[in-house]
C-alpha positions in Angstrom: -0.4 3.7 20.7 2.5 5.1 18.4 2.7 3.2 15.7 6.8 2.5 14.9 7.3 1.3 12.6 8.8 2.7 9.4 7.5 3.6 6.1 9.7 0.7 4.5 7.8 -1.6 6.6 4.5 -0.1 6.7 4.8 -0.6 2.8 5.4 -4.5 3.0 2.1 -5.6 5.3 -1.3 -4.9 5.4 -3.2 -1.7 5.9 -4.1 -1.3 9.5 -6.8 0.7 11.9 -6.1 4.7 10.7 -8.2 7.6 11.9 -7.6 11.2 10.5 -9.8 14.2 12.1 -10.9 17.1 9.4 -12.9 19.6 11.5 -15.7 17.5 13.1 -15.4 14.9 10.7 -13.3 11.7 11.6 -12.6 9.6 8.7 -11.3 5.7 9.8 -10.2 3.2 7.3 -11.0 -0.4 8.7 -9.5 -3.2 7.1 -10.5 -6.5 6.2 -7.6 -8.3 4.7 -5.2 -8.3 2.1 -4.4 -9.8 -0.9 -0.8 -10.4 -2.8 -0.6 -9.4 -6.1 2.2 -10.4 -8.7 3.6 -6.7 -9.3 4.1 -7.7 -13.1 0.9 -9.6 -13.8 -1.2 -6.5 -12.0 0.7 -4.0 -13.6 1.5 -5.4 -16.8 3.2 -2.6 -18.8 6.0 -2.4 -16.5 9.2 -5.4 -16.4 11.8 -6.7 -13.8 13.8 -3.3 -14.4 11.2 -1.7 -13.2 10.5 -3.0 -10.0 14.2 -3.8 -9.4 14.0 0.4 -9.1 10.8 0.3 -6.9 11.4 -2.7 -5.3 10.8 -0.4 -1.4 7.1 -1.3 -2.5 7.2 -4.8 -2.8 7.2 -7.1 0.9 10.0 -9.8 1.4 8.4 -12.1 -1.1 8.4 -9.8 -4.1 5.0 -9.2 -4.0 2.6 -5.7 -3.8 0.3 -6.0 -0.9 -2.7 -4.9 -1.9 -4.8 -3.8 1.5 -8.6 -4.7 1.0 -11.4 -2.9 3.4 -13.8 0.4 3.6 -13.4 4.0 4.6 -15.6 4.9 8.0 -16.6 8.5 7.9 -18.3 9.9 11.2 -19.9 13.1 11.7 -22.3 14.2 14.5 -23.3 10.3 15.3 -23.9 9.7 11.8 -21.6 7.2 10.1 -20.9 6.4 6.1 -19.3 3.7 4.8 -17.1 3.8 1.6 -16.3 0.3 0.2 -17.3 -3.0 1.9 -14.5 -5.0 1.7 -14.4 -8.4 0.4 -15.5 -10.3 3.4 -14.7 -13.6 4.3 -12.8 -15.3 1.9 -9.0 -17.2 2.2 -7.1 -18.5 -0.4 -3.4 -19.0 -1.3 -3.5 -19.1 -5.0 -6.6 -16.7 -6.0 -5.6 -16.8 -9.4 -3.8 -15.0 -12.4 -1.5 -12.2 -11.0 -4.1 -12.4 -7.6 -2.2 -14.7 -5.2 -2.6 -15.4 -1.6 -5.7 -13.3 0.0 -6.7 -13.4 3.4 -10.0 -11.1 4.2 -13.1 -11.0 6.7 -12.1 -8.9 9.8 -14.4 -5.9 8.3 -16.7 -6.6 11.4 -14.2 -6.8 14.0 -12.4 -4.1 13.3 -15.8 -1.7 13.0 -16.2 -3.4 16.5 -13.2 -1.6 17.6 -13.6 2.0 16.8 -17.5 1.2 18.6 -19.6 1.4 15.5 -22.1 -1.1 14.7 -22.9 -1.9 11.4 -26.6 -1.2 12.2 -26.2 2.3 12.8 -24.0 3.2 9.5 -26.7 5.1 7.3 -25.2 4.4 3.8 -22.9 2.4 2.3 -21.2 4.3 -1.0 -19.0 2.1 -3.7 -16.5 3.4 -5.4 -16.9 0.9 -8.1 -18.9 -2.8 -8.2 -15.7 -5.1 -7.9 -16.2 -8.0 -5.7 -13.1 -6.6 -3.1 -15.3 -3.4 -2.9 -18.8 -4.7 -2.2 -18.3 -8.1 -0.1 -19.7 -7.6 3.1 -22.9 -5.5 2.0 -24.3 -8.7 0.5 -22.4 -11.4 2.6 -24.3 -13.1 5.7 -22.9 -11.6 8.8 -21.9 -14.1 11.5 -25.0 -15.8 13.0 -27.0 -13.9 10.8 -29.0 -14.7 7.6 -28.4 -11.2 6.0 -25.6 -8.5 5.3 -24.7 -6.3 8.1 -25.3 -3.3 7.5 -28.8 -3.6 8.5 -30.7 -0.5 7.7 -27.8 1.2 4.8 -29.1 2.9 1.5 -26.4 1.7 -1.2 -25.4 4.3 -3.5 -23.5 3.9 -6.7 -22.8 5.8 -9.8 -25.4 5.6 -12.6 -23.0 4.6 -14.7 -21.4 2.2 -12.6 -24.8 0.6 -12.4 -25.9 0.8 -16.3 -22.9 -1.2 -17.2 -23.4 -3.8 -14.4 -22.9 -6.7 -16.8 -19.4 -5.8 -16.9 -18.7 -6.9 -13.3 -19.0 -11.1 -14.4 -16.1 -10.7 -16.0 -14.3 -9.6 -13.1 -15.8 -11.5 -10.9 -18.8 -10.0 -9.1 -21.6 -12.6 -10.3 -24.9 -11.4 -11.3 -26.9 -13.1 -8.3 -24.5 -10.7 -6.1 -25.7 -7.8 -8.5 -29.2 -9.1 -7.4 -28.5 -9.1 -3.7 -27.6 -5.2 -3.9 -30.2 -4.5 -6.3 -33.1 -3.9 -3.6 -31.4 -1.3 -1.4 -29.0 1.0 -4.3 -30.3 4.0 -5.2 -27.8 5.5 -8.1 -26.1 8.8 -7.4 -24.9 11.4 -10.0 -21.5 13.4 -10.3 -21.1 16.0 -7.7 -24.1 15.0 -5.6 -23.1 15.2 -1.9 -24.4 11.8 0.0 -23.5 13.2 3.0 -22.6 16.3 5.0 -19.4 17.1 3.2 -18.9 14.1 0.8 -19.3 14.5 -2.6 -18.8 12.1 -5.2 -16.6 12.5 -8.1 -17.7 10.1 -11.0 -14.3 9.7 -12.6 -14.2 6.2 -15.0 -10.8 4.6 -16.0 -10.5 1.3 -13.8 -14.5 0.9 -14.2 -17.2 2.6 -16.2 -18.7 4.5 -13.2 -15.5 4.4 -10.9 -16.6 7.0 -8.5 -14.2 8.8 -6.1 -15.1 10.6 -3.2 -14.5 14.0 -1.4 -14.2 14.8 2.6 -14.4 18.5 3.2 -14.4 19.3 7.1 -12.3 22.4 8.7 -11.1 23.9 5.4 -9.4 20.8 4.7 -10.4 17.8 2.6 -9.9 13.8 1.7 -9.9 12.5 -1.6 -11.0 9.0 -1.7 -10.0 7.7 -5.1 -10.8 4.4 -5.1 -8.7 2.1 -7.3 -7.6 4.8 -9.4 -4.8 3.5 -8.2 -3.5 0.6 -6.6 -0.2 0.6 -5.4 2.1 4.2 -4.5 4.5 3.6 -7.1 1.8 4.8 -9.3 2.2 8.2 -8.2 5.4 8.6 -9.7 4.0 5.9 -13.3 0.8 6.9 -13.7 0.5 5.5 -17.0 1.2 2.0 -15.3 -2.0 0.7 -15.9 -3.8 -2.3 -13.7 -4.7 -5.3 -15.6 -8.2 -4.5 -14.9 -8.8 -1.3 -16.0 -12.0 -0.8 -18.2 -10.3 1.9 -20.2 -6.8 2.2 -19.6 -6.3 5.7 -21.1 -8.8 6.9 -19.4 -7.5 5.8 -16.2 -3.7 7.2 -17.0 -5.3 10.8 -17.6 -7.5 10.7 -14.1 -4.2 9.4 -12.3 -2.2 12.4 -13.7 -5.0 14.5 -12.8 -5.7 13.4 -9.4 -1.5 13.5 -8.8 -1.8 17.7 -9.5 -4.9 18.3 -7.0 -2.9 16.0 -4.1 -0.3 18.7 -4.3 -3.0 21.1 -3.7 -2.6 22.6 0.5 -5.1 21.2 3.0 -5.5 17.8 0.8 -4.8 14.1 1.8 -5.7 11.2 -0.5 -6.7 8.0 1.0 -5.6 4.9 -1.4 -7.0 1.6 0.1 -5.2 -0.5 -1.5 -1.9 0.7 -0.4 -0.7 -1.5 2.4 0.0 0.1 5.7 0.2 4.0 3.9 -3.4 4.6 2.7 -3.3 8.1 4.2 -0.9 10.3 2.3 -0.3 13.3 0.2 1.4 14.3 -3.3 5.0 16.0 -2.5 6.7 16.5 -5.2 11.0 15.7 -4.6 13.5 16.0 -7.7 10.9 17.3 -10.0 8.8 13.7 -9.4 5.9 13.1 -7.7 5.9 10.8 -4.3 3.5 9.4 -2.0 4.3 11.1 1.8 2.1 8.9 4.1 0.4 11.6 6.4 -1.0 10.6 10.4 -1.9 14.5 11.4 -3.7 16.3 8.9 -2.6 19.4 11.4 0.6 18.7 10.6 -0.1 19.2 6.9 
């Protein structure tokens, strides 16, 4: 079904079921909720004047909607998963500049594209943040362990070397404990699976790991929470509350901004509502987000 709904829409509600097709790759991003975030509390270098000038990425209530969920990646029957979501979990008030969130349909939506969780081979984090890692330690329904069965977890060595970091920002360490058994730490340019290659970049965490989808002579950059909302194409040095090294993260941003200009290159931003497919176009000299459903069409 045609999706029509406009962009100004799109970027005011939650991310929904979105498949691209790179060669004989097809790359799906399943949601499992959302969360509101205060635009000035998450992003707190920038003020009202600001956002009174980007206010197209805010939803009725004044509020960035920041999608939650994973990235599917198929090829030949074999399935990846990037990110886990946050799993089940409701609140209106989550607290600090985190407000309502609403998350758990990981599952169902997995369901609807006909993959089981069983049958998905590895499950690769970008980064250990509770939003990023939910359902690969939370009891599925009527079952006593995580979903995902028979997965290998992978995460950056680095990422995992600094996992006391993640209390603070609250992953506890008996969830740590829960992943422990099945990770197996991956290093910078390792590819975890035919044509994905991770791209250990830091910033938002120590190990913050993207990852890259070459199929057909065309490619996906995953970049994880690099950043979190499009307006950050055009500020990159608008830096998340969170960030473990906020100049770090600026400098990746500007980075990752000149290779999505590149030809034959999508990113895919899961936090970023209903858009997370998109490319770099630049458009009075300044760099926008231009959400992209066709990678033929590129």
């Amino acid at each position: 079904m045609t999706d029509r709904a406009s962009i100004s829409e799109r970027l005011g509600r939650p991310g929904q079921l979105r498949s691209l097709h790179l060669g004989e790759t097809t790359v799906t991003y399943v949601p499992d909720g959302a969360a509101r975030l205060s635009p000035r509390g998450w992003l707190p270098v920038t003020t009202d004047d600001d956002w009174a000038e980007h206010s197209r990425f805010l939803d009725e209530s004044g509020q960035l909607v920041d999608s939650i969920g994973g990235l599917l990646v198929e090829r030949g029957g074999r399935a990846l998963l990037i990110d886990a979501g946050l799993g089940q979990a409701s609140s209106p008030a989550w607290g600090g500049p985190i407000g309502a969130v609403d998350s758990g349909g990981l599952l169902d939506r997995l369901a609807d594209v006909g993959r089981d969780p069983g049958t998905v081979e590895t499950v690769a984090f970008t980064h250990l943040h509770p939003d990023h890692v939910g359902w690969a330690w939370r009891a599925a329904p009527d079952r006593d362990d995580a979903a995902f069965t028979t997965a290998e977890y992978r995460i950056s060595a680095a990422e995992w070397e600094h996992r006391e970091l993640m209390t603070g920002h609250g992953t506890p360490k008996d969830v740590l404990e829960k992943l422990e058994p099945r990770l197996r730490t991956l290093a910078d340019g390792e590819e975890i699976f035919p044509g994905v290659v991770a791209r250990v970049i830091g910033g938002h965490t120590a190990g913050h790991t993207a990852y890259v989808i070459s199929d057909g002579g065309r490619r996906i950059i995953a970049f994880g929470d690099a950043f979190h909302t499009p307006a950050q194409i055009s500020k990159p040095h608008w830096c998340a509350a969170n960030d473990h090294d906020p100049e770090a993260g600026a400098q990746e941003r500007r980075r990752l901004i000149q290779e999505l200009t590149q030809p034959d290159t999508v990113g895919f931003g899961g936090h970023f509502a209903d858009v997370v497919f998109g490319r770099v176009e630049m458009r009075g000299g300044e760099p926008v987000w231009q959400p992209v459903e066709n990678v033929d069409r590129l």
